[in-house]
C-alpha positions in Angstrom: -3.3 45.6 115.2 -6.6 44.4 113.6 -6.7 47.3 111.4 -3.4 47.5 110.2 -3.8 43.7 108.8 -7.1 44.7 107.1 -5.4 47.6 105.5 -2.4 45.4 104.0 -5.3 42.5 103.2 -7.4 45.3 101.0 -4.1 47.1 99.4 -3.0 43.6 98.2 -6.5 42.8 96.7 -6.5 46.5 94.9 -3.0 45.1 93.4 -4.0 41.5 92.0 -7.4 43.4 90.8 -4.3 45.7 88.7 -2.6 43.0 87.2 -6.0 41.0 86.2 -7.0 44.5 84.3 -3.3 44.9 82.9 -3.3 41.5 81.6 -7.1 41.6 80.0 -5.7 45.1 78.5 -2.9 42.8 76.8 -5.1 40.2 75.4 -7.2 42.2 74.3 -4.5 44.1 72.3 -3.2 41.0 70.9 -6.6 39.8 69.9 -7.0 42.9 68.2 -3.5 42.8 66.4 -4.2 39.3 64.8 -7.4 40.4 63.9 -6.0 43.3 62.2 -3.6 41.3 60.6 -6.0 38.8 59.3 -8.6 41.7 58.0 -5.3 43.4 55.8 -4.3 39.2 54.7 -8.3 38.8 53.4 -8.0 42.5 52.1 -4.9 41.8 49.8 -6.1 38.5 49.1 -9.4 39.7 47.6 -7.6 42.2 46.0 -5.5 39.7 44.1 -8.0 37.6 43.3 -9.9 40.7 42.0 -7.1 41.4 40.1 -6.6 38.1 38.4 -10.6 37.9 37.9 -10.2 41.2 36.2 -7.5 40.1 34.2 -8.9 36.6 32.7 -12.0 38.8 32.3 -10.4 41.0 30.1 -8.4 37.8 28.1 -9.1 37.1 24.7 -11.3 34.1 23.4 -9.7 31.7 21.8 -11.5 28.9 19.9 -10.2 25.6 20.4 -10.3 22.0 20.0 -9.1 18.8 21.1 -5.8 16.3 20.3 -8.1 13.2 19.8 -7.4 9.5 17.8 -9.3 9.4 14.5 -9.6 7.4 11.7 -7.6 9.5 9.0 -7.1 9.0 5.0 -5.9 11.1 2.5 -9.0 11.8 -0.5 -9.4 13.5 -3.5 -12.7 13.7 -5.8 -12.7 13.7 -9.4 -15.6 12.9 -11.8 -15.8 9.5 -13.3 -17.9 8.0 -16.1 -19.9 4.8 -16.1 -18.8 2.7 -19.1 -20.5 -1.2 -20.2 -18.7 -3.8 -18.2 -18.2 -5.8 -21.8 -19.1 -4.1 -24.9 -18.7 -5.7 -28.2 -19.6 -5.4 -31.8 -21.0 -8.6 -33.3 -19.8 -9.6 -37.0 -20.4 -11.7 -39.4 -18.3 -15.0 -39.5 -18.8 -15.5 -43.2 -20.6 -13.4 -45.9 -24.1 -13.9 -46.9 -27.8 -12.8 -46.3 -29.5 -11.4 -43.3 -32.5 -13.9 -43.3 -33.8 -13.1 -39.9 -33.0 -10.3 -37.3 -34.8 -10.7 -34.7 -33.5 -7.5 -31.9 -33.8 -4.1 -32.3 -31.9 -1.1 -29.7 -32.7 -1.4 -26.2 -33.9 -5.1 -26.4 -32.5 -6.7 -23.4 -30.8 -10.4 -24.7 -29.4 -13.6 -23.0 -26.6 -15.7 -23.2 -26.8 -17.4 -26.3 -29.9 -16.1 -27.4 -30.1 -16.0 -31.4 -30.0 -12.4 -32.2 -29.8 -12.5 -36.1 -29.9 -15.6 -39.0 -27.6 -15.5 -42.0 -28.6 -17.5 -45.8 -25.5 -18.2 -47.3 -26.5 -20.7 -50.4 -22.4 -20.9 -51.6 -22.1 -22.6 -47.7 -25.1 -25.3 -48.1 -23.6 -26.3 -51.8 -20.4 -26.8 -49.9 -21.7 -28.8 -47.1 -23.3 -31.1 -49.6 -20.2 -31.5 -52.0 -18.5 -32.3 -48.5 -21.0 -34.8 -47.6 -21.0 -36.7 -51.2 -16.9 -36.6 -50.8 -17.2 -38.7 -47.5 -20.0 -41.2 -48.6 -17.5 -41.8 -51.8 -14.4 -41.9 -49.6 -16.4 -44.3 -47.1 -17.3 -46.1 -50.6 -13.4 -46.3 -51.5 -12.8 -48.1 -48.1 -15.0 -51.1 -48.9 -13.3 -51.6 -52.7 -9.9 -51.4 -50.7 -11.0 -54.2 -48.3 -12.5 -56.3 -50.8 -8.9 -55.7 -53.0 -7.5 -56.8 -49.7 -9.2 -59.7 -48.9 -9.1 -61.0 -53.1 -4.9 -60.5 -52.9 -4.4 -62.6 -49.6 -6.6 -65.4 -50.9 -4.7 -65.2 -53.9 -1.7 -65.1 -51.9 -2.3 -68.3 -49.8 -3.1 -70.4 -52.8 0.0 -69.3 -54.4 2.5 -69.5 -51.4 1.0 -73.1 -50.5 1.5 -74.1 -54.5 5.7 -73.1 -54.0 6.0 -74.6 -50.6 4.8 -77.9 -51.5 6.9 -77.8 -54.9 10.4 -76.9 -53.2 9.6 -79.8 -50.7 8.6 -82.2 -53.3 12.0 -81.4 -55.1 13.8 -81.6 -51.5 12.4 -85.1 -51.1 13.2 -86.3 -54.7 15.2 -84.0 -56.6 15.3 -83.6 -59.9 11.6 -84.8 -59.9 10.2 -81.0 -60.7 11.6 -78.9 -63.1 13.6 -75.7 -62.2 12.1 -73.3 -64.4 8.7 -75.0 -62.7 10.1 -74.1 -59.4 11.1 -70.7 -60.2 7.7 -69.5 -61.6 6.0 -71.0 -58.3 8.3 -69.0 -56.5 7.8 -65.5 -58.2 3.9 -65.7 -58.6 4.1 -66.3 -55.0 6.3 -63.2 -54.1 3.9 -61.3 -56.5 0.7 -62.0 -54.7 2.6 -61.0 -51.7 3.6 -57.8 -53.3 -0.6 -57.2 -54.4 -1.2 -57.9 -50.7 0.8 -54.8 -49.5 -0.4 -52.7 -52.1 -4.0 -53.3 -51.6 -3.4 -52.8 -48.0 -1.8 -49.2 -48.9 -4.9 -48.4 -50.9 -7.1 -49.2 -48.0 -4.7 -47.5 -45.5 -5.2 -44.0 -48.2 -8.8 -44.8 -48.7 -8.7 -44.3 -45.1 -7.1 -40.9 -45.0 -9.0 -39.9 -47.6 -12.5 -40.7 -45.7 -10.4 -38.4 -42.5 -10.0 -35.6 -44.9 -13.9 -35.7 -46.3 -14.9 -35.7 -43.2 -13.3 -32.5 -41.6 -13.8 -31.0 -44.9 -17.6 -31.9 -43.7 -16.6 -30.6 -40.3 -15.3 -26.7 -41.5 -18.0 -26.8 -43.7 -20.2 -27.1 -40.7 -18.7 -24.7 -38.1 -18.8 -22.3 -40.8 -22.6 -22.9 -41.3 -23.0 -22.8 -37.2 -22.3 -19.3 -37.9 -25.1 -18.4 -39.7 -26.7 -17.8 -36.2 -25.6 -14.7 -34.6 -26.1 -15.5 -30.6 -25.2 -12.7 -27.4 -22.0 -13.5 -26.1 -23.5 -12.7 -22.9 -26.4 -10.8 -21.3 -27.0 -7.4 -22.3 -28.8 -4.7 -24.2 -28.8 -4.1 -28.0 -27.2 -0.8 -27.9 -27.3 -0.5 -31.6 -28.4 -2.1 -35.2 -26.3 -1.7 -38.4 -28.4 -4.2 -40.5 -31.8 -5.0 -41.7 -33.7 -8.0 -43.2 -32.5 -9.2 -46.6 -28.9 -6.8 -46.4 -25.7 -8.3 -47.6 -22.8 -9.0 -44.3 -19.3 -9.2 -45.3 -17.1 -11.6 -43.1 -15.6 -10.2 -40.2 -12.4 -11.4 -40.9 -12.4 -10.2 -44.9 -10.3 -7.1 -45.8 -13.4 -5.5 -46.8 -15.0 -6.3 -43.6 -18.0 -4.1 -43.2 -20.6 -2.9 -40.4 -21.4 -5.1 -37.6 -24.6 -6.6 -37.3 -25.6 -5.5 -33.8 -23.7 -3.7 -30.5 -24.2 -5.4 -27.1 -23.5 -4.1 -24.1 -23.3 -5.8 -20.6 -24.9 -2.8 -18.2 -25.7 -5.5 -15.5 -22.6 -4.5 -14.3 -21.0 -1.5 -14.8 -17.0 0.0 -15.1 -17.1 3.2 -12.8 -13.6 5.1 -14.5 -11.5 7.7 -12.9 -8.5 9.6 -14.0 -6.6 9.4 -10.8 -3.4 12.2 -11.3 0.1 11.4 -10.7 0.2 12.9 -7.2 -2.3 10.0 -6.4 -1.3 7.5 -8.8 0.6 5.5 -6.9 -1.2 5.5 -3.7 -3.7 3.9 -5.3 -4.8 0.5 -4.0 -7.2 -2.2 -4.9 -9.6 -2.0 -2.5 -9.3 1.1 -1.4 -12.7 3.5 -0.4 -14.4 5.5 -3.1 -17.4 7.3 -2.0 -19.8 8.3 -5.1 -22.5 10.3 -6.0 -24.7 10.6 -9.6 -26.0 13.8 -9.8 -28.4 12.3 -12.9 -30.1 10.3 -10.1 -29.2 11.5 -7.2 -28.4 8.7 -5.7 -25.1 8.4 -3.1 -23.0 5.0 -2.3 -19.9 3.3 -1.6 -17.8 1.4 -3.4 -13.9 0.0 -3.6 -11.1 -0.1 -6.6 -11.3 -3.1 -8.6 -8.6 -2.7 -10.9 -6.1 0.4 -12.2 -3.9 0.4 -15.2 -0.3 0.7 -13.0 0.5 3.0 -15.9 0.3 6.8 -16.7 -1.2 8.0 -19.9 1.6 10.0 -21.0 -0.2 12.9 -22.6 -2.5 13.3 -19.6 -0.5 12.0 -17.2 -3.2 10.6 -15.6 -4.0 6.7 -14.3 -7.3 4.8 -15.0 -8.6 4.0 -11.7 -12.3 1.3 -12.1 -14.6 0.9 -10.0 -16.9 -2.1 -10.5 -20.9 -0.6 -9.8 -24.1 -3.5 -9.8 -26.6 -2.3 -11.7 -29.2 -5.4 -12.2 -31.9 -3.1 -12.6 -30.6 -1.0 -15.9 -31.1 2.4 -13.6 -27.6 3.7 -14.7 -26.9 4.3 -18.1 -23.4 3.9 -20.1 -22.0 7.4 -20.5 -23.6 9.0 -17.2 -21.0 11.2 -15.2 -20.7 10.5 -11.1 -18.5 12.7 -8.5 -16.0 10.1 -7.1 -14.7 10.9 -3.6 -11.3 8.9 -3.6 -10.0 7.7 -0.2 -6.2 6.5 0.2 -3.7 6.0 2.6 -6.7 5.5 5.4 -4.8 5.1 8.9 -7.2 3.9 12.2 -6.8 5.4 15.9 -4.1 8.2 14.3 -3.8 11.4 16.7 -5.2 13.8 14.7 -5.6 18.0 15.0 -8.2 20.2 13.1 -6.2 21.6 9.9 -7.5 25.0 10.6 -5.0 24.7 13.9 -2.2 24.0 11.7 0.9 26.8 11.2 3.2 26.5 8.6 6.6 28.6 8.4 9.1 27.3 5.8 9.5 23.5 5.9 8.6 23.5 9.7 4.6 22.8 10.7 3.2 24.5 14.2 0.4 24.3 16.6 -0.8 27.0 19.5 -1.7 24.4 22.6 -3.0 25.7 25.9 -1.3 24.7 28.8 -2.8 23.9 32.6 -3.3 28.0 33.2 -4.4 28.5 29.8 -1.3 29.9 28.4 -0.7 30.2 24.6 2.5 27.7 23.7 3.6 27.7 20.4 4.6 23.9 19.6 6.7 22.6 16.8 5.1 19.2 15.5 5.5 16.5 12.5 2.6 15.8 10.8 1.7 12.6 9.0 -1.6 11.4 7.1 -3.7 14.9 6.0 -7.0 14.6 5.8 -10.2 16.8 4.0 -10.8 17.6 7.8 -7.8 16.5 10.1 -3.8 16.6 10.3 -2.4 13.4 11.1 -0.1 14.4 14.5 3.3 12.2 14.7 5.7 14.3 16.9 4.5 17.1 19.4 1.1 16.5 21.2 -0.4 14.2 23.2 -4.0 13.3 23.3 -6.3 15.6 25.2 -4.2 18.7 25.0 -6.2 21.8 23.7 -5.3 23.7 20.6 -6.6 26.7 18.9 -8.4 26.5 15.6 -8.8 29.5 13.1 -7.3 33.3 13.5 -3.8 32.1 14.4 -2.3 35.3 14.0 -3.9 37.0 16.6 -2.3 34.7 19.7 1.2 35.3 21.0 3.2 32.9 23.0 2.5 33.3 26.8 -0.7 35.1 26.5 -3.3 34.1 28.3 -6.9 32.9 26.8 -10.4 32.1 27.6 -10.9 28.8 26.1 -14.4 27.9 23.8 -15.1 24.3 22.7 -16.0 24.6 19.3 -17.3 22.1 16.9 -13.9 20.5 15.9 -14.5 19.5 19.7 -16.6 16.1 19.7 -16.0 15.0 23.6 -19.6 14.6 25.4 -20.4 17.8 27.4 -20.8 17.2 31.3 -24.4 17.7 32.1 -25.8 18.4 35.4 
């Protein structure tokens, strides 16, 4: 009986010990499927990554650059001359003599600084006839008040004489003869009437003195004239006349050659013919950027003043641009490149112009999507700058567009981007 019960015990071991092995067997198979499975996944994978490796190894570069906000303005350069800020050619008030000329070309002058002295002797005999007419008007006045003051004595005498005989024949009549009466009566009206006319001799005696005396005065002015003064500080530019030469009047008929030329180059007129396309963008104020290639030299500057009007055979506008020039370096007639900026717009979303497409009356950009993908965009531009297109409709700031060899990109392709120099955000560093 014993070893019947051992022999089931050690048959029902030899059974679990098959199952434990069966079971090990079937793990192991199922470990080895999934790792199977896993080894073909990361096969395929790699594969495909491979593949799109391969491919974005073998896409074409693409140069390109970014949407970004500018500061944008339309310009146009044109060469300008410097002209004198005030240039004037000094005449001769009246006719006579150079006595005295005392500048020569290229002498710098002042404000009222005498530049030449005219003899006129006809003047000085007319100032003194002027004078001797007010010393005998002034003369005239003094017989007037003495005629004056002789007629109203007379006067008093006379009137008292008539009173007292009409009331002498009020208080007994009869007493004084009529014809007595009456002759009282008319020298007293008489000396009334010399009264009034001596006072109407003073009163022309009077007007005659105001007469001499701005006879005296235009006698005078004209004389002031002798001396030729600057009108302002400047440079003698040129001399028509020597010592001793004859100067007819400026205002004559025959009017002849000035004495002098004075120009004021303290200040100088920069002028540009701005063309009709630009005419009337024109602005006072607006930013001109110029350069003299006599002296090299390179500033800024802003529109003073234009003409609002075209010149109808160039059909052009004069544009000034005021230029100090207190030390004389710049010269009247000198030529300077003007760089002329209008229509300037801050923070404006701006593109490279070399990414700009144009087909018919539409405008188009190639942007770069998240995958790097060439999309063809339709925008509307604004503001075009030397450098940059003005971006209304289309883009958004950031986005990435390609600059230069447009034709060579079709929708959908895909690109390896390169920053180029259009593209001005700071480089990561490590």
């Amino acid at each position: 009986m014993q070893g019947l019960a051992e022999m089931k015990t050690s048959a029902s071991v030899r059974r679990h010990r098959k199952l434990l092995v069966v079971a090990a067997a079937a793990i192991c198979l199922l470990i080895a499927g999934v790792v199977v499975d896993r080894v073909r996944a990361g096969g395929s994978s790699r594969t495909a990554n491979s593949d799109a490796a391969g491919a974005t190894e073998h896409a074409a570069y693409a140069a390109v650059a970014p949407v970004a906000r500018e500061t944008i303005a339309n310009s146009f350069s044109i060469a300008g001359q410097f002209i004198p800020y005030q240039n004037v050619e000094l005449h001769a008030k009246v006719a006579g003599y150079i006595k005295n000329i005392y500048v020569d070309i290229g002498d710098r002058v002042h404000t009222g600084e005498v530049l030449a002295v005219l003899e006129i002797p006809e003047l000085v005999a007319q100032i003194d006839e002027a004078k001797a007419a007010v010393h005998h008007a002034e003369e005239e006045i003094q017989r007037a008040q003495s005629e004056v003051l002789r007629a109203e004595a007379d006067n008093v005498a006379l009137h008292a004489n008539a009173v007292r005989l009409a009331n002498t024949d009020k208080a007994q009549p009869g007493l004084i003869a009529q014809q007595e009466l009456d002759d009282a009566t008319a020298k007293d009206r008489a000396s009334q009437a010399r009264v009034d006319a001596a006072k109407s001799e003073l009163a022309a005696a009077r007007q005659q003195l105001a007469v001499a005396q701005a006879t005296l005065q235009h006698y005078n002015a004209l004389y002031s004239y002798a001396n030729i003064t600057a009108p302002y500080e400047g440079v003698v530019t040129w001399r028509f006349s020597d010592t001793g030469a004859l100067v007819q009047a400026g205002t004559s008929e025959t009017s002849g050659l000035p004495v002098v030329t004075v120009a004021q180059i303290n200040l100088l007129r920069l002028r540009i013919p701005a063309p009709e396309s630009v005419a009337a963008k024109v602005r006072i104020g607006d930013s001109v950027d110029v350069e003299v290639q006599a002296t090299g030299e390179h500033f800024k500057g802003t529109v003073a003043r234009f003409t609002n009007a075209l010149d109808p055979t160039t059909r052009t506008e004069q544009v000034e641009i005021d230029v100090p020039n207190s030390d004389y370096h710049l010269q009247p007639g000198m030529y300077a490149n003007v760089t002329l900026t209008t229509d300037s717009k801050p923070n404006a979303l701006t593109v490279p112009v070399e990414a700009i497409q144009r087909a018919g009356d539409k405008t188009y950009v190639l942007a770069l999507n998240s995958q790097n993908q060439v999309e063809r965009r339709e925008i509307q531009t604004g503001v075009q700058g030397s450098n940059r297109v003005e971006v209304v409709v289309g883009l958004t700031q950031g986005e990435r567009v390609i600059v230069g060899n447009l034709g060579s990109y079709q929708p959908g392709e895909t690109v390896q981007p390169r920053a180029t120099a259009f593209d001005t955000r700071p480089k990561d560093t490590d």
